[in-house]
C-alpha positions as CSV (number, residue, x, y, z in Angstrom):
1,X,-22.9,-83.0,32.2
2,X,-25.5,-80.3,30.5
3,X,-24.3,-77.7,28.3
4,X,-25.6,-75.1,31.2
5,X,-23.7,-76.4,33.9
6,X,-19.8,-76.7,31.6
7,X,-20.1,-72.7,31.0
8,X,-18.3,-70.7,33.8
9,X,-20.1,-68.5,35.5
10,X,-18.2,-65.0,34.9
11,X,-15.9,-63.7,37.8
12,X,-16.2,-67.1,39.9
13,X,-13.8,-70.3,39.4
14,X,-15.9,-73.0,38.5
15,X,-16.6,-75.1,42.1
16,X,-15.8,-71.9,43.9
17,X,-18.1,-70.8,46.9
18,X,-18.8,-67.4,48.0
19,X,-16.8,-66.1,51.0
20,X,-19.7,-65.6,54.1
21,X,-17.6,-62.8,55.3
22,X,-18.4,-60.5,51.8
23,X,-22.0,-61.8,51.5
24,X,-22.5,-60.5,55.8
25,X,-21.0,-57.1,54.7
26,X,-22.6,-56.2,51.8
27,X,-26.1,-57.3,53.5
28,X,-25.1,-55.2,56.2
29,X,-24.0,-52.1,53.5
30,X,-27.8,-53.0,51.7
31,X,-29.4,-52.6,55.2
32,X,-27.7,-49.3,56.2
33,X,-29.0,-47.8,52.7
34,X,-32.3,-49.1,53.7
35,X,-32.4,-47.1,57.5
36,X,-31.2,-43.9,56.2
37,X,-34.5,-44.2,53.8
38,X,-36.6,-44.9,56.2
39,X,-36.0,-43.9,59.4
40,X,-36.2,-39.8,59.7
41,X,-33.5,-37.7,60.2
42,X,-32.3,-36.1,63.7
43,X,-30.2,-33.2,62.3
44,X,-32.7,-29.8,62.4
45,X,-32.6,-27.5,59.3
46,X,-30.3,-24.3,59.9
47,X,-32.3,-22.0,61.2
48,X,-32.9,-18.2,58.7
49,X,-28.9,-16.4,59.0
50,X,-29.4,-12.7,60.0
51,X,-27.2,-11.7,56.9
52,X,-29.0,-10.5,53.9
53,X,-28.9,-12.7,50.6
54,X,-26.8,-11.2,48.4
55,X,-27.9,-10.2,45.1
56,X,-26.5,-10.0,41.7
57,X,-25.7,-6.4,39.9
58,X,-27.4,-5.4,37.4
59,X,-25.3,-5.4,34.0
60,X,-24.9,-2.2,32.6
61,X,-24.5,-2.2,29.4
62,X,-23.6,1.4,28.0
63,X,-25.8,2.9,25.0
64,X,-25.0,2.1,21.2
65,X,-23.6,5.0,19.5
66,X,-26.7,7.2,18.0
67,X,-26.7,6.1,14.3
68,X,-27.0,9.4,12.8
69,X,-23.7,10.1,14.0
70,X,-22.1,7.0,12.1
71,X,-24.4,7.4,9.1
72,X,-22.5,10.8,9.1
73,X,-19.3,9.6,8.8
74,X,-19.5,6.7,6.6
75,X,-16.2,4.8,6.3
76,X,-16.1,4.4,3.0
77,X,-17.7,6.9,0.8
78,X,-15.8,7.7,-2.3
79,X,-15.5,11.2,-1.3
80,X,-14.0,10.9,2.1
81,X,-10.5,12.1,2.0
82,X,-7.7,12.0,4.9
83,X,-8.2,15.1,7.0
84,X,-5.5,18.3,6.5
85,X,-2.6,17.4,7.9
86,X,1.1,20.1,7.8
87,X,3.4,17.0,8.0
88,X,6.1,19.5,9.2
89,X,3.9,20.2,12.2
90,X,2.6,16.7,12.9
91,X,5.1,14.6,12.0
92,X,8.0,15.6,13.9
93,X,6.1,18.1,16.4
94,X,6.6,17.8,19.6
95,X,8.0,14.0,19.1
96,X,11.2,15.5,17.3
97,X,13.8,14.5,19.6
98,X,12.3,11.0,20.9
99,X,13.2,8.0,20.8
100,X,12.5,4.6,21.4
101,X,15.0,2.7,23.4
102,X,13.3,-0.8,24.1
103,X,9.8,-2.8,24.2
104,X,9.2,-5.7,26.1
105,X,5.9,-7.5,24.7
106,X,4.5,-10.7,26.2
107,X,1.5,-12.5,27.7
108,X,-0.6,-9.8,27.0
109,X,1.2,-7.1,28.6
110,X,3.4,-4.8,26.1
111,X,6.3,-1.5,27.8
112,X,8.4,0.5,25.8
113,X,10.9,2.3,27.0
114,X,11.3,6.0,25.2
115,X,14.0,8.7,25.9
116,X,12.7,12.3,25.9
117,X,14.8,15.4,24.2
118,X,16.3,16.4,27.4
119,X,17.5,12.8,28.0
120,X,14.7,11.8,30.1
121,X,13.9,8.1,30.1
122,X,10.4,7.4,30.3
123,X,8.3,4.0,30.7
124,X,5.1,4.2,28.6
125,X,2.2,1.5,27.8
126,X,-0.4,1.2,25.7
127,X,-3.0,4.2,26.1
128,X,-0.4,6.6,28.2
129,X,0.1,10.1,26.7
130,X,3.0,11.3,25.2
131,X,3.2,15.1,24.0
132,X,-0.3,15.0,23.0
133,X,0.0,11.7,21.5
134,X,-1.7,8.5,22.8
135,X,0.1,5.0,22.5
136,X,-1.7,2.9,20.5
137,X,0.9,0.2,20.1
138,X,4.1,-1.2,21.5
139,X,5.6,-4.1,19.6
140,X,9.0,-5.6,19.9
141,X,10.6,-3.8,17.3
142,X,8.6,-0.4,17.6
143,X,6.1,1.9,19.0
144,X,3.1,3.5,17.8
145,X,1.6,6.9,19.0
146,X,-1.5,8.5,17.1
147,X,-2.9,12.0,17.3
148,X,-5.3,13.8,15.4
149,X,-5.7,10.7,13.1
150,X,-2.2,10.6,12.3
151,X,-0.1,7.8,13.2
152,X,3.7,8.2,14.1
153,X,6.5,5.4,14.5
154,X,9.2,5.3,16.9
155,X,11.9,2.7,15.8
156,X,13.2,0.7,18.6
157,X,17.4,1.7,18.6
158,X,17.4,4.7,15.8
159,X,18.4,7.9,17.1
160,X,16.4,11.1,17.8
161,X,18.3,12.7,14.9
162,X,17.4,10.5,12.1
163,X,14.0,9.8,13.4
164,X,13.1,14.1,13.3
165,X,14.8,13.8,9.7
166,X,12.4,11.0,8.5
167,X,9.8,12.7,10.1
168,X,10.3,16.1,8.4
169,X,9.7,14.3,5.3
170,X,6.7,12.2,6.3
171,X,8.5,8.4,6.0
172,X,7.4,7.9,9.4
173,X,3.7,9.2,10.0
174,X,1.0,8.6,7.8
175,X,-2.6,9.7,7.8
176,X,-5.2,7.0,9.2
């Protein structure tokens, strides 16, 4: 016996014949392939649709800001000082009897829930208006409203008294 005829061939028992049954079908598989090549196709192409082909929109991309405006206002000059601010007026202002009574923050959604001096409960997300001040902030544990420049804290659970009293002092609001 050779060398070439002891070695296995791979995937067949040695002395093992090919089933006729397999060999038919995949002659039969290999001709198929072969007609759909060759012989031309009965299906007609769709004929033109009477709808129009939609187009994409343009994107709009809005103007930078002019650059003489930020050169203007540069960030960081040494000179550039907080704007005037009467922390008696801003501070408390018209926030002097609010109060934050709960935030709910989570997959990228944020609601605080403040009460009003009259005892009005409000619900108030980020960019909403309060009093002239915008929400720039709800966390868990407090909310944020700016104005002005000026940034002022509501606590989430302190009262309305204590939080006009820190803010009469300026603990709660400073400048941005």
């Amino acid at each position: 016996m050779s060398a070439w005829n002891s070695q296995p061939t791979i995937g067949r028992r040695p002395g093992a014949r090919l089933d006729p049954l397999a060999v038919v079908a995949v002659g039969g598989l290999i001709l198929a392939l072969g007609l759909q090549f060759f012989l031309p196709s009965a299906a007609t192409p769709p004929e033109a649709s009477s709808v129009a082909e939609r187009k994409p929109r343009p994107l709009l991309i809005p103007p930078p800001a002019p650059y003489a405006d930020v050169l203007a206002k540069p960030i960081f000059a040494p000179d550039r000082k907080p704007g005037p601010s009467d922390l008696s007026a801003i501070a408390g202002g018209e926030l002097a009897g609010y109060s934050a009574l709960g935030a709910a923050v989570g997959h990228g959604a944020a609601t605080a829930v403040i009460s009003g001096p009259s005892g009005s409960i409000r619900t108030v997300h980020v960019g909403d208006i309060v009093e002239g001040w915008r929400v720039v902030a709800v966390e868990a544990a407090k909310l944020t409203l700016e104005r002005s420049g000026m940034r002022h804290t509501l606590v989430v659970g302190a009262p309305a008294e204590a939080l006009s009293k820190a803010a009469a002092q300026g603990a709660e609001t400073e400048p941005q």
